[in-house]
C-alpha positions as CSV (number, residue, x, y, z in Angstrom):
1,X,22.9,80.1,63.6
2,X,19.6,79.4,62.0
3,X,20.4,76.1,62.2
4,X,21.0,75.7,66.1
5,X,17.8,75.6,67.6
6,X,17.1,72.1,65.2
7,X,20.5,70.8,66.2
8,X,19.9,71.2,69.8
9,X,16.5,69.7,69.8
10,X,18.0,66.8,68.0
11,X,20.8,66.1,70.8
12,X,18.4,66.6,73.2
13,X,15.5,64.0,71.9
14,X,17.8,62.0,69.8
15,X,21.7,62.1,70.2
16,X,21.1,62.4,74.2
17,X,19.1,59.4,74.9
18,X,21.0,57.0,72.1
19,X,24.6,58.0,74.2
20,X,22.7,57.2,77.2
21,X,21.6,54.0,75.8
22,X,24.7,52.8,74.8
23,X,26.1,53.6,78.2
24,X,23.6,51.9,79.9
25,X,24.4,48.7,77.5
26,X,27.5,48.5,79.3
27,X,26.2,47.4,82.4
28,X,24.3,45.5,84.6
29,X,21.5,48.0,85.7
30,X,18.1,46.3,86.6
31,X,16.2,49.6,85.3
32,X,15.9,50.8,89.2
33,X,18.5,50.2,91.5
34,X,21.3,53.5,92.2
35,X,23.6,50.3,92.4
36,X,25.0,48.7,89.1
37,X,28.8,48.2,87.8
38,X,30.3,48.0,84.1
39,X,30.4,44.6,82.3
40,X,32.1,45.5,79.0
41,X,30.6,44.0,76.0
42,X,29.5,40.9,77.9
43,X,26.0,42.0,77.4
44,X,26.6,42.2,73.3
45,X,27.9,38.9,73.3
46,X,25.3,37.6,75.2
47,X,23.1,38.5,72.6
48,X,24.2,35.7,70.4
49,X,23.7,32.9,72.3
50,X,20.8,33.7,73.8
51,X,18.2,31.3,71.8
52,X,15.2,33.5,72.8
53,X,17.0,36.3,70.9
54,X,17.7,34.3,68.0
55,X,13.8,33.7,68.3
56,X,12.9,36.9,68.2
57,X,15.4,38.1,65.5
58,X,13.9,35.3,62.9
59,X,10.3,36.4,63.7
60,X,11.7,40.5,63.2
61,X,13.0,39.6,60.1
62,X,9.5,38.0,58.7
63,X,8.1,40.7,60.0
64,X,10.4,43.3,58.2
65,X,10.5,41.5,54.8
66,X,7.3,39.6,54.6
67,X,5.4,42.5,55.3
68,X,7.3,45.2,52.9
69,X,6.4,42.3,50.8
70,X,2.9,41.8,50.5
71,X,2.1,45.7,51.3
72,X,3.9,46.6,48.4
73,X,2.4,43.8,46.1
74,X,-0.8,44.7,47.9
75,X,-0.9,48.0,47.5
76,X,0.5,48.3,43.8
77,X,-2.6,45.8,42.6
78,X,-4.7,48.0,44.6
79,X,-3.2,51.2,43.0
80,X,-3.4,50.0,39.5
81,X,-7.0,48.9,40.0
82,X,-8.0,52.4,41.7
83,X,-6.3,54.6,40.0
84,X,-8.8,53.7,37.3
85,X,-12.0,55.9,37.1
86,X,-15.0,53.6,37.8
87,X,-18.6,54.4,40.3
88,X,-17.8,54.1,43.9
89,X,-14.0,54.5,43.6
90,X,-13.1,57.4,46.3
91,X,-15.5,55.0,48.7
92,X,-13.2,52.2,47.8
93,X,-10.2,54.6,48.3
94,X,-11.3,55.5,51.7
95,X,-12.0,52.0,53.5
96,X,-8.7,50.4,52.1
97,X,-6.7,53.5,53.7
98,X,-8.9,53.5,57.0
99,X,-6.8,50.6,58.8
100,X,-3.9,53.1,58.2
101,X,-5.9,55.4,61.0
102,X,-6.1,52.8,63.7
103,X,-3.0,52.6,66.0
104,X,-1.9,48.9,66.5
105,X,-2.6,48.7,70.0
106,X,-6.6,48.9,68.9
107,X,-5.7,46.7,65.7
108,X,-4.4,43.8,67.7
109,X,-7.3,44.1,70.3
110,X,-10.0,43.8,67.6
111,X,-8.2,40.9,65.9
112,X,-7.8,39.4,69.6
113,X,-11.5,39.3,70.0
114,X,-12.5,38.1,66.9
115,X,-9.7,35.2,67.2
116,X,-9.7,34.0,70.5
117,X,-10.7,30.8,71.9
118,X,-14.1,31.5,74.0
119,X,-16.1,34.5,72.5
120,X,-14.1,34.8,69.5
121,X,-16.7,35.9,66.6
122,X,-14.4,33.5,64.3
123,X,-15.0,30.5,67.1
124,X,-18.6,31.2,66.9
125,X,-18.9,31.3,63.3
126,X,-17.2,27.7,63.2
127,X,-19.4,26.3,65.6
128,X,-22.6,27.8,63.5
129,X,-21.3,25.7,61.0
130,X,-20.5,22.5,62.8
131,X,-16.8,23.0,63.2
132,X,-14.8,21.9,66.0
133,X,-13.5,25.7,67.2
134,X,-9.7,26.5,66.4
135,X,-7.0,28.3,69.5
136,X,-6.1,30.4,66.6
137,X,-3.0,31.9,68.7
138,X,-1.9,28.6,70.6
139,X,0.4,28.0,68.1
140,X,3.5,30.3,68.0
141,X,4.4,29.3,64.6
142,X,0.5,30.2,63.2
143,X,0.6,33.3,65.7
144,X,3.5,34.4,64.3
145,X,2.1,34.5,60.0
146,X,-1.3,35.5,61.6
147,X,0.2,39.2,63.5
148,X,2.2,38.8,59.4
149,X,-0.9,39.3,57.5
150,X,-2.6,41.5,60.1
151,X,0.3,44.1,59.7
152,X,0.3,43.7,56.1
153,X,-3.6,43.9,55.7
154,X,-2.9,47.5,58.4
155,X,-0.9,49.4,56.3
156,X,-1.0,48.5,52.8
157,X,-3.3,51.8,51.9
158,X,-0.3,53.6,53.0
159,X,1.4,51.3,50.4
160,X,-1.3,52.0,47.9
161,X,-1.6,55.5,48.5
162,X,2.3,56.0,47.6
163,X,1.7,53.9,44.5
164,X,-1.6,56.0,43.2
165,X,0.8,59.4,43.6
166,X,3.5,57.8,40.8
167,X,0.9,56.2,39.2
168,X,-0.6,59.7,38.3
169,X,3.1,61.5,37.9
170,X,3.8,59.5,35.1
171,X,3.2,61.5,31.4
172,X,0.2,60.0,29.8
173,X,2.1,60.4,26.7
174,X,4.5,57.5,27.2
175,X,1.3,55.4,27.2
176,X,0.5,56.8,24.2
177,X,3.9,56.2,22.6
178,X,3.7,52.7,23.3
179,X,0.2,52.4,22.4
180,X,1.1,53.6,18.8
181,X,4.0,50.5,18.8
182,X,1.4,48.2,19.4
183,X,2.7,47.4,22.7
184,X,0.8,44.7,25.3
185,X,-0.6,45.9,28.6
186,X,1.9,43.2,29.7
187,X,5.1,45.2,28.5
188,X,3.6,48.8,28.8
189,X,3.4,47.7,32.8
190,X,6.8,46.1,32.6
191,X,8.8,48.5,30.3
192,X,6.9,52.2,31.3
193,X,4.7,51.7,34.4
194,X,7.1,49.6,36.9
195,X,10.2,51.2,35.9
196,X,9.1,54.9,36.2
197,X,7.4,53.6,39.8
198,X,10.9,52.9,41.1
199,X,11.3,56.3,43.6
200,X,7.4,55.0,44.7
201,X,8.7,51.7,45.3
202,X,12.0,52.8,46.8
203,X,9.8,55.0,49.5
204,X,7.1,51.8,50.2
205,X,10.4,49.2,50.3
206,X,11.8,51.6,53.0
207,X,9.3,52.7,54.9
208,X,7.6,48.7,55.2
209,X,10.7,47.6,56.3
210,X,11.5,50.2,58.9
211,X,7.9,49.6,60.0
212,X,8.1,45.6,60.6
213,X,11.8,45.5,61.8
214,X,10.3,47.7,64.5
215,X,6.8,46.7,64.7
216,X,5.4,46.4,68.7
217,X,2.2,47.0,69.5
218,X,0.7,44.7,67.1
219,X,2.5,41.5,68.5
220,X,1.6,43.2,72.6
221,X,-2.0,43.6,71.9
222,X,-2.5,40.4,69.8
223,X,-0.1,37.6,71.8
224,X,2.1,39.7,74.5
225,X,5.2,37.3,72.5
226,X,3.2,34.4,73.2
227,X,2.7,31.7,73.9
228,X,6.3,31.2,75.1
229,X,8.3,33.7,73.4
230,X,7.5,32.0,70.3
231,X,6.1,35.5,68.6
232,X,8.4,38.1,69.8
233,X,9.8,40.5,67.8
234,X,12.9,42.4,68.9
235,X,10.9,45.5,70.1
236,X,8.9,43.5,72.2
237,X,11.5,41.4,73.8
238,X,13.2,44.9,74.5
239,X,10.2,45.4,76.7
240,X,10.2,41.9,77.9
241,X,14.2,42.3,78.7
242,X,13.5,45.8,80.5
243,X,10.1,45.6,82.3
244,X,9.6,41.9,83.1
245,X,13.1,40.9,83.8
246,X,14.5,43.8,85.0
247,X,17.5,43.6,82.9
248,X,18.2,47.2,81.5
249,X,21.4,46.9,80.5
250,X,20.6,43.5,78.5
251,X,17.5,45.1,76.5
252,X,19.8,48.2,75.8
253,X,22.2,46.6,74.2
254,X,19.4,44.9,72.3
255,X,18.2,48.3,71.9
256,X,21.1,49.6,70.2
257,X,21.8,46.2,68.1
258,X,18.6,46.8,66.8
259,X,19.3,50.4,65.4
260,X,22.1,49.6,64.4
261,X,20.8,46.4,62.4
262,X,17.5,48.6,61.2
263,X,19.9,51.4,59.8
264,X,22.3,48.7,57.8
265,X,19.2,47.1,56.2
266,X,18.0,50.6,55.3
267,X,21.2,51.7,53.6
268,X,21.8,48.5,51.4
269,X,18.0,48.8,50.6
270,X,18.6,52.0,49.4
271,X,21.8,51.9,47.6
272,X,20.8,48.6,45.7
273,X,17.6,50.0,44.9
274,X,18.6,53.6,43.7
275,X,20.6,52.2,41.3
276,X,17.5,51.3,39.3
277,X,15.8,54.9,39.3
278,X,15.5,56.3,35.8
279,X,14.6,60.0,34.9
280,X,11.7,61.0,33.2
C-alpha cells in the first residue's frame, strides 16, 4: 500500500503517455485533426528508408558517443588535476561546473551569436586580423562537430564532478602501498586509480550517453537541424516530424524507436561495463 501513490504517479506521467504514444504510432494522425485511421507498422517501416532519418540517426549516434567520450576524457583530466590542493582551486572548480547551470536553449543562443555570419564576435575577431570571415554553421558536416564540442565543453563539470567524488573515495593507503613498491605514477593511475574509478565511470558512461542520444535544445537554438536537415538529431526531427509536418503518427513511431534504441544502448553499456567493477 505504501507503495501505490508512486505507482500511480508513474502510470499517470510515464506508463500513460508511452501506451498513448505507441498507439498513436499506429496511425496516420496529423497532431490535430478528430479524423485519422490505423496504418499498421507502415509507419515503423518507413523509418528505414527514410534517408532524412538515416541522417539524423548517424548525427544521434555522434552525439551519444562522441560526447560520453570527450566529457569523460575531459572531465577525468580535469578531476585528476583539481582534485589536487593548489591556490585558486575551488575558483577553478566553480567556472568549469558553471556551463552545467545554463539550459541548452541559452547555450546554443550564446554560441549562435558569437558564430554567426554578420555580428558574430568570432567574424569580427577575423576581420580585426585580416581574415576573410568564416559561415561557421553553413556547413552541416562542420555544424554538426561544432554543436559536438559545444555539448561536450556544457557538461563535462558534471563529468568531472562525478570523477572528483571517486577520486576522494579511494583509501589513501593503496597509494601508499604502491608507493612502498616503487610503483610509477603511470601504473599507480593504471593498476589503483582507473580501476577503483570504474562505478564513477559506469555513472559518467551512462548518464553522457543518455544525454547526447537525446540531446535537443542545443542543435534547435544553434542550427534548427540546419542547414538542410544535415544537423538533426532524432529529438529534433521528432519535432520537425510533429510540428512542421504535421505527421504525428510518423514522429511517434520515431518517438518510441528512439526509447526503445536509448534503453538497448543503456543496458549493454551497463552490463559490459559492470563486469569490470572491483570491490574495495
Amino acid at each position: 500500500m505504501l507503495c501505490l501513490p508512486a505507482l500511480l504517479l508513474f502510470a499517470a506521467f510515464v506508463f500513460y503517455p508511452l501506451a498513448q504514444g505507441v498507439r498513436i504510432s499506429l496511425t496516420d494522425w496529423n497532431g490535430y485533426s478528430q479524423q485519422y485511421r490505423y496504418v499498421g507498422l507502415d509507419n515503423y517501416v518507413r523509418l528505414f528508408v527514410d534517408p532524412r532519418i538515416r541522417t539524423a540517426f548517424l548525427n544521434t549516434l555522434l552525439y551519444g558517443i562522441g560526447s560520453a567520450a570527450l566529457q569523460n576524457v575531459w572531465g577525468l583530466g580535469l578531476a585528476l588535476l583539481l582534485n589536487r590542493a593548489f591556490r585558486g582551486r575551488s575558483a577553478v572548480r566553480a567556472a568549469v561546473y558553471l556551463p552545467v547551470l545554463l539550459s541548452g536553449l541559452i547555450m546554443g543562443y550564446l554560441w549562435y551569436f558569437l558564430l554567426q555570419y554578420d555580428g558574430g564576435a568570432l567574424n569580427d575577431a577575423l576581420r580585426l586580423a585580416g581574415r576573410e570571415p568564416v559561415d561557421w554553421l553553413a556547413d552541416g558536416e562542420r555544424a554538426t562537430w561544432l554543436i559536438l564540442f559545444i555539448t561536450s565543453m556544457q557538461f563535462v563539470g558534471q563529468a568531472m564532478v562525478i570523477y572528483l567524488a571517486g577520486l576522494q573515495s579511494i583509501p589513501p593507503s593503496y597509494y601508499e602501498a604502491a608507493r612502498v613498491d616503487g610503483a610509477s605514477p603511470l601504473r599507480v593511475f593504471a593498476h589503483v586509480t582507473l580501476p577503483l574509478l570504474i562505478p564513477a565511470i559506469i555513472a559518467n558512461v551512462i548518464l553522457k550517453l543518455i544525454g547526447g542520444l537525446q540531446l535537443f535544445d542545443l542543435v534547435v537554438a544553434l542550427t534548427g537541424g540546419g542547414p538542410g536537415y544535415r544537423t538533426h538529431s532524432l529529438s529534433t526531427m521528432i519535432n520537425e516530424l510533429y510540428f512542421n509536418s504535421q505527421n504525428a503518427g510518423y514522429a511517434a513511431a520515431l518517438g518510441v524507436a528512439l526509447f526503445l534504441f536509448i534503453l538497448a544502448v543503456t543496458a549493454v553499456t551497463h552490463r559490459a561495463m559492470a563486469r569490470k567493477e572491483v570491490d574495495y
